[in-house]
C-alpha positions as CSV (number, residue, x, y, z in Angstrom):
1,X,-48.5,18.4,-77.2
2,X,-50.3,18.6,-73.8
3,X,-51.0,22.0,-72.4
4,X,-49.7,22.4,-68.8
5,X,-53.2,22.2,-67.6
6,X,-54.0,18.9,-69.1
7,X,-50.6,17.4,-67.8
8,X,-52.0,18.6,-64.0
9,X,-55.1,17.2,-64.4
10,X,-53.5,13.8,-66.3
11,X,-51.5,13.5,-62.4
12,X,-54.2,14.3,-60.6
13,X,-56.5,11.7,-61.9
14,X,-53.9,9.0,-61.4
15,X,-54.6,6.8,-58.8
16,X,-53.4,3.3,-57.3
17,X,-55.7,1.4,-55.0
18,X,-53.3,0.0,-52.1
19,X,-53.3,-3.4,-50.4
20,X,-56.5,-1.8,-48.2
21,X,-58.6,-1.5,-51.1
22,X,-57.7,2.5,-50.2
23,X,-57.7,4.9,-53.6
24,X,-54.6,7.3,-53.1
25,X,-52.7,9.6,-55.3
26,X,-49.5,8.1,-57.2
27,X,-46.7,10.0,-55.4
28,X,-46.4,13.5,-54.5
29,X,-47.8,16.3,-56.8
30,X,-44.3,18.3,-58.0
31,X,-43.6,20.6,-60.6
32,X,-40.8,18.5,-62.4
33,X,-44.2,16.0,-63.0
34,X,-46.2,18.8,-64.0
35,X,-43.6,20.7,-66.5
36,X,-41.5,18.1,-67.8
37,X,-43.3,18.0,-71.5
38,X,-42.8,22.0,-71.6
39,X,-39.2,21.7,-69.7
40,X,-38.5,18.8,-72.5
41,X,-39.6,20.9,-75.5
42,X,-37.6,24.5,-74.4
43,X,-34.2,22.5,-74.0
44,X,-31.2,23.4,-76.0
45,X,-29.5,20.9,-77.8
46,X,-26.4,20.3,-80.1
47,X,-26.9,20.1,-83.2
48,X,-23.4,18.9,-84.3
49,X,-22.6,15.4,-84.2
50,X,-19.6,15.7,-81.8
51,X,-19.7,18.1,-78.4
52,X,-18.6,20.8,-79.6
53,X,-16.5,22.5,-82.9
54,X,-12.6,21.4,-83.1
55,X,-10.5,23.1,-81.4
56,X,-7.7,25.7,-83.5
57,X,-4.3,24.8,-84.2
58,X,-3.3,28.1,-82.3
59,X,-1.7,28.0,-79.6
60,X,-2.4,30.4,-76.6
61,X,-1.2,32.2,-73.5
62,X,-4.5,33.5,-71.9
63,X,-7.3,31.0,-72.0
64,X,-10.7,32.1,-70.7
65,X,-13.5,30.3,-70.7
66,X,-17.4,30.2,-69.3
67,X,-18.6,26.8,-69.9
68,X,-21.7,25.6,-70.0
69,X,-22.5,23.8,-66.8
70,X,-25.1,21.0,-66.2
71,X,-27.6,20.9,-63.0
72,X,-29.3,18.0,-63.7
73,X,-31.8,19.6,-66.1
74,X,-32.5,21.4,-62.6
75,X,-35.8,24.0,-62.5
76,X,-36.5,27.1,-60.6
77,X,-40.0,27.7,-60.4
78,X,-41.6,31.2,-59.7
79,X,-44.0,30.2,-56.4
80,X,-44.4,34.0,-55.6
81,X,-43.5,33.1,-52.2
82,X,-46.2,30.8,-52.0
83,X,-45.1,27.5,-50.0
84,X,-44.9,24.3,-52.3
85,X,-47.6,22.6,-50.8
86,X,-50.0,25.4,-50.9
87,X,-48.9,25.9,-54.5
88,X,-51.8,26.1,-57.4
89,X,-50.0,23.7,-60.1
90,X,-52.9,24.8,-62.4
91,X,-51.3,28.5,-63.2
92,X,-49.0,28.9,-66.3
93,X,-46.1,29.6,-63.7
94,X,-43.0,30.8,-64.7
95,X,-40.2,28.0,-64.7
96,X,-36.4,29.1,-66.4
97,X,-33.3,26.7,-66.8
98,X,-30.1,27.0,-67.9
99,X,-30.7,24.4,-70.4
100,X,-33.4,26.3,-71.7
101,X,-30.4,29.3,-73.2
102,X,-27.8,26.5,-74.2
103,X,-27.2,23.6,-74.7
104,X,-25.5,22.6,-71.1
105,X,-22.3,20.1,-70.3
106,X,-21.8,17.6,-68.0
107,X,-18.3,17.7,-65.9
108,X,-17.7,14.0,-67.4
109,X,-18.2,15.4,-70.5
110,X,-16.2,18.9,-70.4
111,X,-12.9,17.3,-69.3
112,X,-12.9,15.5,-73.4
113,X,-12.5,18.6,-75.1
114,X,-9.0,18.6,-75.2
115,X,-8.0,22.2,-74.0
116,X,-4.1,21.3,-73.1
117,X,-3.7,21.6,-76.9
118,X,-4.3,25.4,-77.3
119,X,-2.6,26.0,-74.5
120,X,1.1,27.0,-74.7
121,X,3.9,26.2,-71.8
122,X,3.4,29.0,-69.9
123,X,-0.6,29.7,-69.8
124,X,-3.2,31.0,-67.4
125,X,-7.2,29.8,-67.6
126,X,-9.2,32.0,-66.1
127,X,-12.8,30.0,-65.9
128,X,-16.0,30.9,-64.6
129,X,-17.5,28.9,-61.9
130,X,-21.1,29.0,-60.5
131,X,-21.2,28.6,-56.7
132,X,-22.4,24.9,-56.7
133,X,-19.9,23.8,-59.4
134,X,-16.8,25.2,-57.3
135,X,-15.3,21.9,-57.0
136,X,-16.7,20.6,-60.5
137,X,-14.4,23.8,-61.6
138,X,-11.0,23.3,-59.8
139,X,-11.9,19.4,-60.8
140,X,-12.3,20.5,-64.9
141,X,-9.4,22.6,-64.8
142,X,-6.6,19.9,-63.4
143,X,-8.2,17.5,-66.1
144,X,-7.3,20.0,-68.9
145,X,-3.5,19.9,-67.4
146,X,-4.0,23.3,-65.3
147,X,-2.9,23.7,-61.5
148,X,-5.2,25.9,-59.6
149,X,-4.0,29.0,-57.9
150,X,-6.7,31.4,-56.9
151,X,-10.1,33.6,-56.9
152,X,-9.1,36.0,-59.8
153,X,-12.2,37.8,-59.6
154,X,-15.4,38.1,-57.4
155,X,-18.2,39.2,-59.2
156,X,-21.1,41.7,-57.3
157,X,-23.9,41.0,-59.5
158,X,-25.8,43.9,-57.8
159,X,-28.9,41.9,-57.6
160,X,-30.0,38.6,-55.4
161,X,-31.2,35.1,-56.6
162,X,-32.4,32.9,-53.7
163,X,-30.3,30.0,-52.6
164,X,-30.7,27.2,-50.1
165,X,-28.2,28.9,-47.5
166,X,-27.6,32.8,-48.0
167,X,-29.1,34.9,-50.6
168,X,-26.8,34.6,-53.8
169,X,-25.2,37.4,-55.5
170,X,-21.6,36.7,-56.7
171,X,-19.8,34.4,-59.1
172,X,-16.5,33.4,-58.9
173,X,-13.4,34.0,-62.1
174,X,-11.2,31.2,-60.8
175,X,-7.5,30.9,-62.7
176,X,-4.7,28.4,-62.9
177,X,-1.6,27.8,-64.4
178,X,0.3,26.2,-66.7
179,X,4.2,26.2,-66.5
180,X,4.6,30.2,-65.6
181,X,2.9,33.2,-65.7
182,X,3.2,34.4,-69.5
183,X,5.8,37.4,-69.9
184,X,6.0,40.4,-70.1
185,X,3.3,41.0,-67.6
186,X,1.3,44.5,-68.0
187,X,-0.8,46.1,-64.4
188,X,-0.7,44.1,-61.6
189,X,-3.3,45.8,-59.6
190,X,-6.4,44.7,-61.2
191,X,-8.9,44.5,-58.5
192,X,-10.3,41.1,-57.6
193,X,-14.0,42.6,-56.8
194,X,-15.7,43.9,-59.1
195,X,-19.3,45.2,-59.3
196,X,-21.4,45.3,-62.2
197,X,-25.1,44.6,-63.0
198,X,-26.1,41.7,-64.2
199,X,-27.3,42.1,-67.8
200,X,-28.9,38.2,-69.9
201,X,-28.7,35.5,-69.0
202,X,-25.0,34.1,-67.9
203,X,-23.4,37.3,-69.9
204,X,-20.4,38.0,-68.4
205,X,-19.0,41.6,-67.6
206,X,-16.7,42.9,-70.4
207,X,-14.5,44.7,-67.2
208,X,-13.5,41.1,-66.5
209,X,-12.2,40.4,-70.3
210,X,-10.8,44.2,-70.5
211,X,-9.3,43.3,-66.6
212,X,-7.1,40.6,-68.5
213,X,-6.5,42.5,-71.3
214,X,-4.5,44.6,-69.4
215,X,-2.7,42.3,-67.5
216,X,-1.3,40.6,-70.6
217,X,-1.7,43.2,-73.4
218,X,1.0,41.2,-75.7
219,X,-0.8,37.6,-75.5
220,X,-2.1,35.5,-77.6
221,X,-5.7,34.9,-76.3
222,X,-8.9,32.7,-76.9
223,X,-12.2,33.0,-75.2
224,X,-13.7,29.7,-75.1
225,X,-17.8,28.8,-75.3
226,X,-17.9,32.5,-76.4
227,X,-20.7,34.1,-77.7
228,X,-19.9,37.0,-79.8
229,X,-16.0,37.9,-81.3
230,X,-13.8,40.7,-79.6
231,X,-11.1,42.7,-80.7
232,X,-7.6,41.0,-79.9
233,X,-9.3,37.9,-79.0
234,X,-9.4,35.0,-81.0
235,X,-13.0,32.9,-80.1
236,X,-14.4,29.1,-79.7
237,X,-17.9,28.0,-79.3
238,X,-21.3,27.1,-80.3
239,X,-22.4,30.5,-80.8
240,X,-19.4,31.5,-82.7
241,X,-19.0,28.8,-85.3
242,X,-19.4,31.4,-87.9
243,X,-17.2,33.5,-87.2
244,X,-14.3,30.5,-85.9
245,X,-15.0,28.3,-89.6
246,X,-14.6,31.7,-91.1
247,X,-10.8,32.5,-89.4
């Protein structure tokens, strides 16, 4: 495999000789030319023949669920500020990806798993949703047979990522609903905003999980694309095949 230093110099001794008899460079010099072996080799994949494990026969009244979103196998590089034309393509930079933690899901593909047949008549999904997949979410929730209602909860990270627009620092807990709210209801004054530091990668905070718990204390519930098993929660996933094949 070619270091990232060989793959720079491989681009930047590629030339074309245009209709002038004029050497030029073949395109513009980018980072996505530049890492795409090393961005090809740290990428998560499935292992399992089909998307993802099948579903259980349970039925459910809570549904939450993280999934694993897709950018289009989308970097960010670490330019230290440094503009991208000014940028030394040469250094070992740091580059992350969300493909590079798990394997990732396109929309297209999220809306086969067949969530509607966990879910009982009267159910609530609460789902994660980054910022750019807002729509992508309300759009994957009507396809598993949900009706959006609202923000359930706003999530401070405490700490910034830069964004085209505004600095970034909350994720959105969206929830709809199936048939009616689930009964008998427990507090009703959870708050929607919530702060808490961000801790790895696309962990969630457990006040969001304990937030639900005690708005439906008595429900049957499932966290889906989980990765680790919780008391009073039955789980789905990748990471928790184990402990699901095991039930």
């Amino acid at each position: 495999m070619k270091s990232i230093k060989q793959n720079y110099s491989l681009f930047e001794n590629e030339k074309i000789i245009d209709g002038n008899n004029h050497e030029q460079s073949r395109g513009r010099l980018t980072g996505y030319k530049i890492y795409n072996a090393e961005q090809d080799r740290l990428t998560k994949r499935n292992d399992l023949p089909d998307l993802y494990p099948d579903l259980p026969e349970k039925k459910f009244d809570i549904i939450y669920a993280d999934p694993p979103w897709d950018y289009n196998g989308k970097m960010q590089f670490d330019k230290s500020s440094t503009s991208a034309d000014k940028m030394d393509w040469k250094k070992n930079i740091f580059i992350s990806s969300a493909s590079f933690k798990y394997p990732t899901l396109k929309t297209k593909e999220l809306k086969k798993i067949p969530i509607l047949e966990i879910a009982k008549n009267d159910c609530l999904l609460f789902m994660w949703v980054t910022s750019p997949h807002l729509s992508q979410g309300i759009e994957l929730g009507t396809s598993w047979g949900f009706e959006y209602k609202t923000v359930a909860f706003v999530w401070d990270k405490m700490v910034h990522n830069p964004g085209q627009y505004t600095l970034s620092y909350c994720e959105l807990c969206l929830v709809f609903k199936r048939g009616r709210i689930p009964t008998p209801r427990g507090t009703r004054n959870e708050k929607q905003l919530l702060h808490a530091p961000r801790g790895a990668h696309s962990v969630k905070p457990s006040e969001v999980r304990e937030a639900i718990e005690r708005m439906f204390p008595s429900q049957d519930k499932i966290e889906l694309f989980a990765r680790q098993k919780f008391c009073n929660w039955d789980v789905w996933g990748l990471d928790v095949r184990e402990v699901y094949e095991d039930a």
